[in-house]
C-alpha positions in Angstrom: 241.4 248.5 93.2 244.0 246.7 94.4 247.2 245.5 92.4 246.4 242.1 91.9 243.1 242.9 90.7 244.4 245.8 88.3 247.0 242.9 87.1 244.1 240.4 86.6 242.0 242.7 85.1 244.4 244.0 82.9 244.8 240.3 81.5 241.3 239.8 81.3 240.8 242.4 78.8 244.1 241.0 77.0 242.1 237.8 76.6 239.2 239.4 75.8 240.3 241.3 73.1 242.3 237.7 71.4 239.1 236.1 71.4 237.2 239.2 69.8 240.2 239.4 67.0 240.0 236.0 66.3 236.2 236.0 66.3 236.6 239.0 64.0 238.7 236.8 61.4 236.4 234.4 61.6 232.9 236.0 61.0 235.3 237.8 57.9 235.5 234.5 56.7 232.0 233.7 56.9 231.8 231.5 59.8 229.4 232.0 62.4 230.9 232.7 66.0 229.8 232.7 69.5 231.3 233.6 72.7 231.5 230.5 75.1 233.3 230.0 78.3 233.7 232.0 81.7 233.3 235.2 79.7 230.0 234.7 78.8 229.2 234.2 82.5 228.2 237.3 84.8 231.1 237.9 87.6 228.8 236.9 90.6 229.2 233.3 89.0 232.8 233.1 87.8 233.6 234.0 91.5 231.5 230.9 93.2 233.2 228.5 90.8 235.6 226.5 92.7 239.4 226.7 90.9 239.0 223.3 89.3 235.1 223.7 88.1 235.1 222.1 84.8 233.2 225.3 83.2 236.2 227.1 83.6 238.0 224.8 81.1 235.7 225.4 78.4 236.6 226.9 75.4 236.4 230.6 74.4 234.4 230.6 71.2 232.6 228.0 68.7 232.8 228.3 64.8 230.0 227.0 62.9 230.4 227.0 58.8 228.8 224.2 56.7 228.1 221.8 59.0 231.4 222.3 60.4 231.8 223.2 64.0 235.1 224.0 65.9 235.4 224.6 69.8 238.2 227.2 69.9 240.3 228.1 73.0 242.3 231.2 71.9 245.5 231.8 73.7 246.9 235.1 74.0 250.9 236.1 74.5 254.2 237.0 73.1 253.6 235.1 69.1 257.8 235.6 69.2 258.3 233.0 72.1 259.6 229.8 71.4 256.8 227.9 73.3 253.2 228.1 73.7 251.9 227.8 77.4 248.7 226.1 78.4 247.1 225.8 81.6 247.6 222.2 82.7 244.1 221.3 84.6 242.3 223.5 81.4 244.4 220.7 78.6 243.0 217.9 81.3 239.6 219.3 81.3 239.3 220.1 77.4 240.4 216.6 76.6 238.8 214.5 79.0 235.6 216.4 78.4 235.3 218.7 75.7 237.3 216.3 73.1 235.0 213.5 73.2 231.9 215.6 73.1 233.6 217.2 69.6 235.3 214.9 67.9 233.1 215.5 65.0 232.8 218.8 65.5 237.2 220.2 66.3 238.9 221.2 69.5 241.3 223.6 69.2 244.0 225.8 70.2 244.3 229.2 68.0 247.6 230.2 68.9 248.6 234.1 69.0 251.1 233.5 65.4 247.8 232.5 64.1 248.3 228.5 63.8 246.0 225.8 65.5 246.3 222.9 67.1 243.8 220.1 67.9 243.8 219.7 71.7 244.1 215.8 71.2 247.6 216.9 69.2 248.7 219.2 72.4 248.0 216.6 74.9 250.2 214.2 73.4 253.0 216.2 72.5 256.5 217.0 74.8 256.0 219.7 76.8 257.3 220.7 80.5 256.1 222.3 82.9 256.2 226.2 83.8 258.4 227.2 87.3 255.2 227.8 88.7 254.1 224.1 87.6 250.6 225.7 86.5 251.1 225.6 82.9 252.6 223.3 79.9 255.0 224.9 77.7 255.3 223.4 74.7 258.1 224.0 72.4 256.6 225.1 68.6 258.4 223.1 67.2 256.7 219.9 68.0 253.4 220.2 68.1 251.1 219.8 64.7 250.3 223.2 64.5 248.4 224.7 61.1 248.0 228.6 59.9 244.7 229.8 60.6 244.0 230.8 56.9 244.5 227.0 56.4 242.2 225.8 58.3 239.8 228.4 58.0 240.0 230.3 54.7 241.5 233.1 53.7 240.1 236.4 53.5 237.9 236.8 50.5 239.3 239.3 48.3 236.5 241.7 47.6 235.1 242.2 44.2 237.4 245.4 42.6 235.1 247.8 40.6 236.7 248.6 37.4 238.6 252.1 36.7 236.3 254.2 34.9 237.8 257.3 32.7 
């Protein structure tokens, strides 16, 4: 295997395991979770997909509790930076698409320090671009951003057995 693949492989897995952490969290907090998106797809596929192939926009996982559904796209990274980065054509995508399709039902960012952001909320706030120009970095400061445990509970505290002597 070549570099580039090892490299892309490597953050692959990194993804992977974000979106199985924050699927984790979420089933601990009784939601129910699937896995949506290109990962869910065998390889043979991903690789026809042309670049821009709205599929590849879609979000990673979708969280179902009480009626309420949320389309989640987990990003991964550094939780210490001062930005978060999205890809620019997947923001396009997910709000031209996705976001009218789940406006009753949440489109969202989980961020990797554990807040969220509605989508709608992301494409609207300042951001520049990344010196590649592939991605949005938006400074955390000034995007609406909530913790996780807010919008989706917090861990129940199980049910301590008394002390017995």
């Amino acid at each position: 295997m070549g570099k580039v693949m090892q490299m892309k492989s490597q953050r692959l897995q990194t993804a992977h395991n974000d979106e199985d952490t924050v699927a984790k969290e979420l089933r601990i907090r009784e939601w129910d979770v699937a896995l949506t998106g290109m990962r869910v797809l065998v390889e043979a596929i991903q690789q026809q997909l042309p670049p821009d192939a709205i599929y590849r926009s879609m979000p990673d996982l979708i969280a179902a509790r009480g009626g309420i559904v949320w389309w989640l796209d987990v990003k991964g990274g550094n939780p210490g930076r001062p930005h978060y980065y999205v890809d620019k054509l997947a923001l396009s995508n997910q709000v031209r698409y996705y976001t009218p399709i789940a406006v009753a039902q949440r489109m969202a960012y989980v961020w990797p320090d554990w807040y969220v952001s509605y989508a709608i909320d992301v494409e609207w706030s300042p951001k520049r671009s990344s010196n590649d120009g592939r991605f949005w970095m938006i400074p955390k400061g000034t995007v609406l951003r909530e913790p996780f445990d807010a919008v989706f509970g917090r861990v129940r505290e199980p049910v301590r057995q008394p002390v017995l002597f």
